[in-house]
C-alpha positions in Angstrom: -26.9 71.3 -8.5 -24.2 69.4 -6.0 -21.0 68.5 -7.4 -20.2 65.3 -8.9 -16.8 65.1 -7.4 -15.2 66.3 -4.3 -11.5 66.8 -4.8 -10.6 67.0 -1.1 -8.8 64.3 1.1 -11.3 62.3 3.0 -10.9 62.7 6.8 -12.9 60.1 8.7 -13.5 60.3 12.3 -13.6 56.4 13.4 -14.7 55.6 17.0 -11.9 53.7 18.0 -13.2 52.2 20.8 -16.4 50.9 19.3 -17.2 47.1 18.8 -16.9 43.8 20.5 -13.0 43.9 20.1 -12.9 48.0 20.2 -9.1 49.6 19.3 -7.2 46.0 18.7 -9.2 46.1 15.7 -10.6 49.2 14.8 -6.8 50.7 14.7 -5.5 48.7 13.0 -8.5 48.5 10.2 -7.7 52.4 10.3 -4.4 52.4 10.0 -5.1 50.3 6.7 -7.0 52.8 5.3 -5.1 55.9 6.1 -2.4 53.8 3.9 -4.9 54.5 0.8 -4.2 58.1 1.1 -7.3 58.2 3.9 -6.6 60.7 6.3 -8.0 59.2 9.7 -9.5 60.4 13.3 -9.1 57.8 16.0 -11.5 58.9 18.7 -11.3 57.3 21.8 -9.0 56.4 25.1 -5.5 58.0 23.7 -3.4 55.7 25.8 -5.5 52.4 24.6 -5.3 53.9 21.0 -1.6 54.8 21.1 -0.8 51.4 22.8 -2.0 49.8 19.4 -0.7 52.3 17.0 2.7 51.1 18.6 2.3 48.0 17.3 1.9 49.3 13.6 3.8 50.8 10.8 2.5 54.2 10.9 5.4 56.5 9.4 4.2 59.0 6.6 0.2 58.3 7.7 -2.4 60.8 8.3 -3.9 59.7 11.4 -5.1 61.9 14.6 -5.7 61.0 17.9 -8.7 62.8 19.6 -9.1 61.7 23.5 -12.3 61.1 25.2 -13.0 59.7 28.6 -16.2 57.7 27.8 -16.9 54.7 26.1 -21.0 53.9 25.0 -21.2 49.8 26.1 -23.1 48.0 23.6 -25.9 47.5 26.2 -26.4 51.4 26.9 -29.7 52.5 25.7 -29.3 55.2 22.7 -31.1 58.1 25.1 -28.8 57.8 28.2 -25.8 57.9 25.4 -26.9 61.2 24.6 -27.5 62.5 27.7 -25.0 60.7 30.3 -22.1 60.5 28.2 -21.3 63.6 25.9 -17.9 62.5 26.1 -18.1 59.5 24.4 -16.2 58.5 21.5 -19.3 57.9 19.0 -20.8 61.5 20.3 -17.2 63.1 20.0 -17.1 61.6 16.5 -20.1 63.1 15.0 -19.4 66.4 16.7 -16.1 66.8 15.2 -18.2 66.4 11.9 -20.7 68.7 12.6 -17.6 71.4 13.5 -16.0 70.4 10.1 -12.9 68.5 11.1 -14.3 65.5 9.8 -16.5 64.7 6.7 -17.7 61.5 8.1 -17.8 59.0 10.9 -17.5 55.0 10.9 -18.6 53.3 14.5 -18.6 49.4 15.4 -20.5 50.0 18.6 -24.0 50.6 19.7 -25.6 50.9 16.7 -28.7 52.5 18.7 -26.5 55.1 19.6 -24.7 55.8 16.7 -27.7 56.2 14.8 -28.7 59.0 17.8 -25.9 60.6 17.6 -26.2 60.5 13.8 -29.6 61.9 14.2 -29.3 64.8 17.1 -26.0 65.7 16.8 -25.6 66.2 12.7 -29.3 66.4 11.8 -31.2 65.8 8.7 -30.8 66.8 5.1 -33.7 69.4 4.7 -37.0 66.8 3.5 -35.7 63.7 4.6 -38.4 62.4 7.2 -36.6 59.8 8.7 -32.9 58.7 8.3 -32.7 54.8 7.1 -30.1 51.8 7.4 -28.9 50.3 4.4 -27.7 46.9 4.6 -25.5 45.6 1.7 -25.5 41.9 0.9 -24.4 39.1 -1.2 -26.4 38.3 -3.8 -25.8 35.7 -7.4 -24.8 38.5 -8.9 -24.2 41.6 -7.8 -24.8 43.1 -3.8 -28.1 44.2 -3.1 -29.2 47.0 -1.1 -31.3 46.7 2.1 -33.3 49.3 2.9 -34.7 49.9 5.9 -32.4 47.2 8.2 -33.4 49.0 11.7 -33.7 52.6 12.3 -37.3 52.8 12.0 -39.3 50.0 13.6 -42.4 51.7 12.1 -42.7 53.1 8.9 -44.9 55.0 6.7 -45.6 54.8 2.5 -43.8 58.4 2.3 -40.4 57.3 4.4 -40.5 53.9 2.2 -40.3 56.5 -0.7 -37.7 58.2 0.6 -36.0 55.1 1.6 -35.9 54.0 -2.1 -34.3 57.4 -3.0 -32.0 57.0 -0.7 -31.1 54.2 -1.4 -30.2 54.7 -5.1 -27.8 57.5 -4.4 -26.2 54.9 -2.0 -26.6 52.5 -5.5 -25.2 55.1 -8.1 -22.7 57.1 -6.5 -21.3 54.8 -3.8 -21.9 50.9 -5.3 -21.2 52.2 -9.3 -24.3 50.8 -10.0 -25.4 52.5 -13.6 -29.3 52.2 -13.2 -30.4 50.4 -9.9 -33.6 48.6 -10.3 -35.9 49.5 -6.8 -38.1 46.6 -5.6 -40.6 46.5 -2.4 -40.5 43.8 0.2 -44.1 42.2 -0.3 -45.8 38.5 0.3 -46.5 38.7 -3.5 -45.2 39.8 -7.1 -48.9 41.2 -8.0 -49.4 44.1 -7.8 -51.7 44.9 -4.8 -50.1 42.6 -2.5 -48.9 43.5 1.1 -50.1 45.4 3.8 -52.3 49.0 3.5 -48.6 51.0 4.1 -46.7 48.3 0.9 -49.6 48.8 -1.2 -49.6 53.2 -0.8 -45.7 52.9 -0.6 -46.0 50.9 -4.0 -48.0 53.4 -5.9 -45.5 56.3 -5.1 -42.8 54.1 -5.8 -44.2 53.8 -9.3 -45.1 57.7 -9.6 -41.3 58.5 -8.9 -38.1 58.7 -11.1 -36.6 55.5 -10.0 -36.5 52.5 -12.2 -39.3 50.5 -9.8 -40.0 46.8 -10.9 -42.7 46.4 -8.3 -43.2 44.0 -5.7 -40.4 41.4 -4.3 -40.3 38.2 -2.4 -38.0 37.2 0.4 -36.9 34.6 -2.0 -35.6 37.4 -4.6 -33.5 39.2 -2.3 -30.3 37.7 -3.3 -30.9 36.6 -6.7 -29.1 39.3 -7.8 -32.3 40.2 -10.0 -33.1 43.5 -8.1 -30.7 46.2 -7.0 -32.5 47.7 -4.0 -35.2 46.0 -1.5 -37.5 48.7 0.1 -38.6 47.8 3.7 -39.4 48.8 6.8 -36.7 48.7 9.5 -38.5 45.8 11.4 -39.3 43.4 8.5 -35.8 44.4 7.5 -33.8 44.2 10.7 -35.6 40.5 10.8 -34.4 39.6 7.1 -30.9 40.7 7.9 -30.3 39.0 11.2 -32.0 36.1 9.2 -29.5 36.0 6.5 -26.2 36.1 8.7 -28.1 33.1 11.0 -28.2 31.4 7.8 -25.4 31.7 6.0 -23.6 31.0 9.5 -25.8 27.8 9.8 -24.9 26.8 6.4 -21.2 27.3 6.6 -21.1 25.3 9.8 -23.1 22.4 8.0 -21.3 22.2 5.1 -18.2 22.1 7.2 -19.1 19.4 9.2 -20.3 17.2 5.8 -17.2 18.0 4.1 -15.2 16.4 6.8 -17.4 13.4 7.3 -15.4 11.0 4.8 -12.0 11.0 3.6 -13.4 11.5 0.2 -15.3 14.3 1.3 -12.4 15.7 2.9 -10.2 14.6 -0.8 -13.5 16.7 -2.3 -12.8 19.3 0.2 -9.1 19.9 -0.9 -9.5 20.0 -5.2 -12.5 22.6 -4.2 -10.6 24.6 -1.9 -10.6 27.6 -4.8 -14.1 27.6 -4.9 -14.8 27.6 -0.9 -12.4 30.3 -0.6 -14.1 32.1 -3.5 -17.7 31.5 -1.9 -16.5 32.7 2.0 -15.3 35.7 0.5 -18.7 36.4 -1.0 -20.7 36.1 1.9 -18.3 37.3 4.4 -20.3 40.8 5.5 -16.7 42.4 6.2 -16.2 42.4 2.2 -19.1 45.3 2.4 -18.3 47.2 5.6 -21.0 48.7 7.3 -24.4 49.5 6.6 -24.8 53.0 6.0 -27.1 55.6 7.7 -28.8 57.6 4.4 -30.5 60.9 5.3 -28.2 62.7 7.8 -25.9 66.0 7.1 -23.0 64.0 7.1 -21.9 60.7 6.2 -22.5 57.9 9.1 -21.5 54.4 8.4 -23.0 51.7 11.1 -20.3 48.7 11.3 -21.0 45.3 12.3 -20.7 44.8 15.8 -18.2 41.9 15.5 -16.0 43.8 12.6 -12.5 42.5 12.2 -9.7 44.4 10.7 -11.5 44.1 7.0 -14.7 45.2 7.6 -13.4 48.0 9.1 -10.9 49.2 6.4 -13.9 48.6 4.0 -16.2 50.7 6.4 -13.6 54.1 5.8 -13.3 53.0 1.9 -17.2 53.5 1.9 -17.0 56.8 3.6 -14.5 57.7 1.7 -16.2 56.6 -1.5 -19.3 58.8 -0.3 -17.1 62.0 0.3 -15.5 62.1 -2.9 -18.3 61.1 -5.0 -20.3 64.1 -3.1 -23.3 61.1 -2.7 -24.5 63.4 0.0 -25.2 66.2 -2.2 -26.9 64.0 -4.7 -29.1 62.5 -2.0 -30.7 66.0 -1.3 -31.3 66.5 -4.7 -33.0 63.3 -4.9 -35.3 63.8 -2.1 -36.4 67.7 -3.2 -37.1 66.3 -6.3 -39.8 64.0 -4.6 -40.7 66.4 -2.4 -44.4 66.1 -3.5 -45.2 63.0 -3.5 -43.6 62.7 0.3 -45.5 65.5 1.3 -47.3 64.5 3.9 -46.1 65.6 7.4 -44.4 63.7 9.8 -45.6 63.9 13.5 -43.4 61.0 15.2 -40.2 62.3 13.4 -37.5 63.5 15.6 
């Protein structure tokens, strides 16, 4: 049986040169978090890195510098960033985890890569078949988990199992989420809906241990009515970028109506509480990163475009995973499904 608790200090290696604004933000989004107690990792160029820690209040903080001389560019394909550049600072990252001087890693950057590195450099918990991307989002109510939002383009009724085990660790031990309900992305409530893989995927949802309510629509993902939304990475990936394009969209068009009128704008002012209260709610920086479920080791995939928050909020989450062991519960999870995911995976790396 794993722990419930892990009583050490997190240590976080965070790729500092990841992202579309790499160390100007990641350090100081790091340097927040090592102000929790976090002990930090900054891997990257230690001139650029230093630079900005210069800039910052850093007396008393845990933090590390580990140099590297290459950077993966957000248009690098994930197989070249393997092989070409061993001394980047996402594949330096996951390596110092994999030699335990780390207990997890929190990138901005090429998500394709960082999910490779995840993958080939720390490996998979023993049953997982494929490693997953769980997006968390705004819901009515509470945030909802996304799961599959990328990794796997194609996926089969066994890894949506596994997905929705995953998934509820992520839920339990990581969200505080007492009993998450599990849901699967369909084009119907009734049961038997979906394609041939939704409708297998949907019966050994309903033979496992998780609390499955069946079928959900797009429309329910952010009701706030369902805890986690099973999916394949495609449909998923889709629904995510979706989302952001919408709330984005929306945002801009209620911007531009409340300043049409002067009593718009006199509307605008007595509800400035409640915009502020809404923008934090569907700001994705308020939930940090999506995780990458089904590794060794704790990965957490940032948001390209993550300012100092979403950063910070990224290292909490890895931190939240370390100490809460949610790790060790996910391979418990997944062994105690092992039969119904039995089937073997040919395409799995």
């Amino acid at each position: 049986m794993p722990k419930t608790e892990d009583t050490r200090v997190p240590r976080i290696a965070v790729d500092a040169m990841g992202g579309d604004f790499g160390p100007g933000v990641v350090v100081p989004g790091a340097v927040n978090a090592a102000r929790e107690g976090i002990s930090i990792v900054l891997v990257g160029d230690e001139e650029k890195v230093r630079a900005e820690l210069a800039k910052l209040d850093t007396k008393g903080l845990d933090i590390e510098i580990v140099h590297c001389t290459q950077v993966v560019e957000m248009d690098d394909k994930p197989a070249d960033a393997l092989r070409r550049k061993k001394d980047s600072s996402i594949q330096v990252a996951c390596r110092l985890v994999k030699e335990g001087k780390a207990n997890g890693v929190v990138s901005a950057g090429n998500s394709g890569a960082t999910v490779a590195c995840g993958m080939f450099v720390l490996g998979r918990i023993p049953g997982v078949q494929r490693p997953a991307l769980a997006g968390i989002l705004p819901t009515e109510k509470n945030p909802v988990v996304l799961i599959d939002v990328g990794a796997n383009v194609d996926s089969k009724p066994q890894h949506l199992l596994q997905f929705g085990l995953m998934a509820e660790v992520l839920a339990r031990h990581v969200l505080g989420i007492e009993d998450p309900s599990v849901g699967i992305l369909s084009i119907g409530e009734e049961e038997g809906k979906g394609n041939a893989a939704v409708r297998e995927a949907f019966d050994l949802l309903k033979r496992s241990q998780l609390r499955f309510i069946g079928n959900v629509e797009g429309r329910d993902i952010f009701t706030g009515e369902v805890d986690i939304v099973v999916c394949d990475g495609f449909v998923g990936n889709v629904a995510l970028k979706l989302s952001e394009g919408l709330a984005r969209s929306l945002s801009r068009i209620l911007k531009d109506e409340l300043k049409s009128s002067w009593l718009s704008m006199l509307g605008t002012l007595l509800s400035f509480g409640a915009f502020k209260r809404f923008k934090k709610i569907v700001d994705y920086a308020e939930y940090g990163g999506a995780p990458l479920l089904g590794l060794r080791d704790i990965v957490i995939v940032a948001h390209g475009k993550s300012n100092e928050l979403a950063v910070t909020n990224c290292i909490r989450m890895a931190a939240t995973s370390v100490r809460n062991n949610a790790y060790g519960h996910l391979a418990e999870g997944v062994a105690a499904h092992k039969g119904l995911a039995a089937k073997p995976d040919r395409d799995a790396a």
